[in-house]
N, C-alpha and C positions, 0 to 999 in steps of 0.2 A: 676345473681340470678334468672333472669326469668326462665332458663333452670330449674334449680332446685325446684321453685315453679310448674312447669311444671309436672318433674317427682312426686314431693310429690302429687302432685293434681291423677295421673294414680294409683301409687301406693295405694292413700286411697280408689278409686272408685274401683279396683281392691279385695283388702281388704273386701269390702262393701260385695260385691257380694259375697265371700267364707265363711263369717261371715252370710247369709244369707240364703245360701243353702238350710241348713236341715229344717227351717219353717220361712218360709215368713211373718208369720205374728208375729212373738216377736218383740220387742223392741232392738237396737243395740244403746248401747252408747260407741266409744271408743276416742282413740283423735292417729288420722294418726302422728301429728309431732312426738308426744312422740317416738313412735316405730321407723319412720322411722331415727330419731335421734340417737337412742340407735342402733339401727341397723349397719349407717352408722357408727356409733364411732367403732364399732367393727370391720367396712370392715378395719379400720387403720392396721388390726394385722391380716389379714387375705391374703393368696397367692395363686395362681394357680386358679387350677378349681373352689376350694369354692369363691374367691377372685370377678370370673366371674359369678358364680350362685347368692351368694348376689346382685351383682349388675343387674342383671337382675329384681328379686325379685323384688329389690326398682326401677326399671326404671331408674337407671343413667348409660343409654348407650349412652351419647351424650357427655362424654368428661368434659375436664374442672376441676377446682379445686374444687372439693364436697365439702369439709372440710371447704376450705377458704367461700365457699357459706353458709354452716353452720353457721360458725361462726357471716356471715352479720346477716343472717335470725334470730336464736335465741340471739340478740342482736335490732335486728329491732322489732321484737315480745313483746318484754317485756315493759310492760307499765304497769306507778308507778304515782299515783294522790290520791288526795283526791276523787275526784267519784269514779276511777275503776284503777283496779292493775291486771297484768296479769303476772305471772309469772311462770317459768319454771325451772326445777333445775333435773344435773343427776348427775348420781354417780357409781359407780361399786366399788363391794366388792366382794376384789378376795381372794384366800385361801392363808395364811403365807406361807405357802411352797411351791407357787410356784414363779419361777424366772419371774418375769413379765419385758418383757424390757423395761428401764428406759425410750427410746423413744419414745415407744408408751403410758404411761404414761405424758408424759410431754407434747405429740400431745391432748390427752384425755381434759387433762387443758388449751391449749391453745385454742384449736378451739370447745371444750363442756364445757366448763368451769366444767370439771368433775374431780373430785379428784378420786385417787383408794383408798380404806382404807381396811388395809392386816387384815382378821380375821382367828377366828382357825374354821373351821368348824368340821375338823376331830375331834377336840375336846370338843368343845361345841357347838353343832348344834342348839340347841333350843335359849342358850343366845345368838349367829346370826342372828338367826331368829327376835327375839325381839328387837334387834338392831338396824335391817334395820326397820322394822315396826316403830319404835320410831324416825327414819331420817323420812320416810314419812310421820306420821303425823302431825309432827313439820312441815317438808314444805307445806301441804296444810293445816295449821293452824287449825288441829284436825279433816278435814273432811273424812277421811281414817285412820281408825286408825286400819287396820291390812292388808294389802298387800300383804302378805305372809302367808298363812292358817297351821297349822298344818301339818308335814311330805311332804312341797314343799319345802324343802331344807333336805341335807342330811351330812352324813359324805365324800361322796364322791363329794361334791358340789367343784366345784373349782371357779365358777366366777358368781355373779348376778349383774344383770344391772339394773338400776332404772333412772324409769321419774318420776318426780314429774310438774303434770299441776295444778296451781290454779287462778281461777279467779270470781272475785268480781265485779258488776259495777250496774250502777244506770240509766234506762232508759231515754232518753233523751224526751222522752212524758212518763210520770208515769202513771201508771193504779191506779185507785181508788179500795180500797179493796171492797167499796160497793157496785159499778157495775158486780163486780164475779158473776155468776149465772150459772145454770145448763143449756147446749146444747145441741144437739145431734151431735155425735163423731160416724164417718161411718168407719168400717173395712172393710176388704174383707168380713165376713162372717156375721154380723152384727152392728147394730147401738145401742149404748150407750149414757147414758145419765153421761155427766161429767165437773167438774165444771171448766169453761171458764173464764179470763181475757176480759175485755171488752173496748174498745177505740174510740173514735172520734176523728181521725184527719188526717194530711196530710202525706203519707208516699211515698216512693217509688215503683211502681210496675211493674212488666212484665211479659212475658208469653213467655215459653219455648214452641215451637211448636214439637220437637223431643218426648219430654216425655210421655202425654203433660204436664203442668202444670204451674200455677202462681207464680211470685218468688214474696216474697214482705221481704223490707232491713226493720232493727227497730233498728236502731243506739242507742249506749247508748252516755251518757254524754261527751260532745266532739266531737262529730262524728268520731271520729278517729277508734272507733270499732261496728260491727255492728253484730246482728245475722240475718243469711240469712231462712228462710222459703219455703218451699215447697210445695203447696198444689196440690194435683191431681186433672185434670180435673173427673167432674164425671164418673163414669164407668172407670174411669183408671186401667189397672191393676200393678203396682208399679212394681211385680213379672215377670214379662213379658221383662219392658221398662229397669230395670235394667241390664239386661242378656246380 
């Protein structure tokens, strides 16, 4: 699985950087597994040229059973507690008419725990549309409740692929809502005033000399998950280190 973690780690940094391009300074939020998941479930049904272009894309040019590493990973990922739940769910919805082979179906469920569910699109695009919208918000327990916009599906739609990520958890040092206060927040181009989480205590910390910049871990409940932080040294340009 390391290989794998390996690749998913190049491919999100990868990702980063083309999602960045056009303005450096917006906000990017996406989630690498999701895609690179949906992605690989499709290299199942995929040959030749396109077969070796996918796998480039995602960086799994080092061999090995992808699928079966999947299958650890989105199985090793998934955490279910009273503090914190982290869970993941795909699915693909392909068009009634067409012949999807039963084995690559059956690989889909075994190693993405993905069901295919056959709709009409050629004949109702829109009830489709609202279909799959109504699977994702169900899986991320109403917090996406449309997915799929207006006229991004069509009558000629043969196949959509879905991740659903949700996660829930409870800091393992809690912030006090009364300590929130207003900071100053530095961009590249200027400094803002905005309102900060506040904390006293012992955490883990370090410093990336490459970048540069401080990592510092803030574990939730368990320590079994943690969100990692990045702050630039000052004068850093982000734009620059990440290229």
């Amino acid at each position: 699985m390391d290989a794998l973690c390996k690749a998913n780690g190049t491919f999100a940094i990868n990702l980063l950087k083309m999602l960045g391009e056009e303005d450096h300074s917006r906000n990017v939020f996406f989630s690498p597994l999701s895609l690179s998941s949906v992605l690989t479930m499709v290299l199942m049904g995929a040959k030749g040229n396109t077969a070796a272009q996918m796998s480039q894309a995602l960086c799994l040019n080092e061999g090995g059973d992808v699928h079966r590493g999947f299958q650890s990973l989105l199985r090793e990922v998934s955490t279910s507690g009273p503090q914190c739940l982290l869970r993941t769910a795909n699915r693909l919805f392909g068009e009634k008419t067409c012949d999807f082979l039963p084995a690559f179906k059956e690989s889909c469920q075994k190693f993405y725990q993905a069901d295919l569910e056959e709709l009409s699109f050629a004949e109702d695009t829109e009830e489709c549309r609202k279909h799959i919208n109504d699977w994702v918000m169900e899986k991320t327990e109403g917090k996406i409740s449309e997915i799929l916009g207006s006229g991004t599906v069509g009558p000629l739609t043969k196949l959509v692929l879905v991740n659903a990520i949700y996660f829930k958890g409870k800091w393992n040092e809690q912030f006090n809502r009364k300590h929130t206060r207003g900071m100053p927040f530095k961009t590249n181009q200027e400094k803002k005033t905005v309102q900060m989480m506040f904390k006293q205590a012992k955490f883990k910390m370090g410093h990336v000399e490459e970048v540069p910049a401080q990592v510092l871990e803030l574990p939730y409940v368990g320590a079994e998950l943690s969100m990692l932080i990045l702050l630039p040294d000052e004068n850093t340009d982000l734009a620059v280190n990440i290229s």
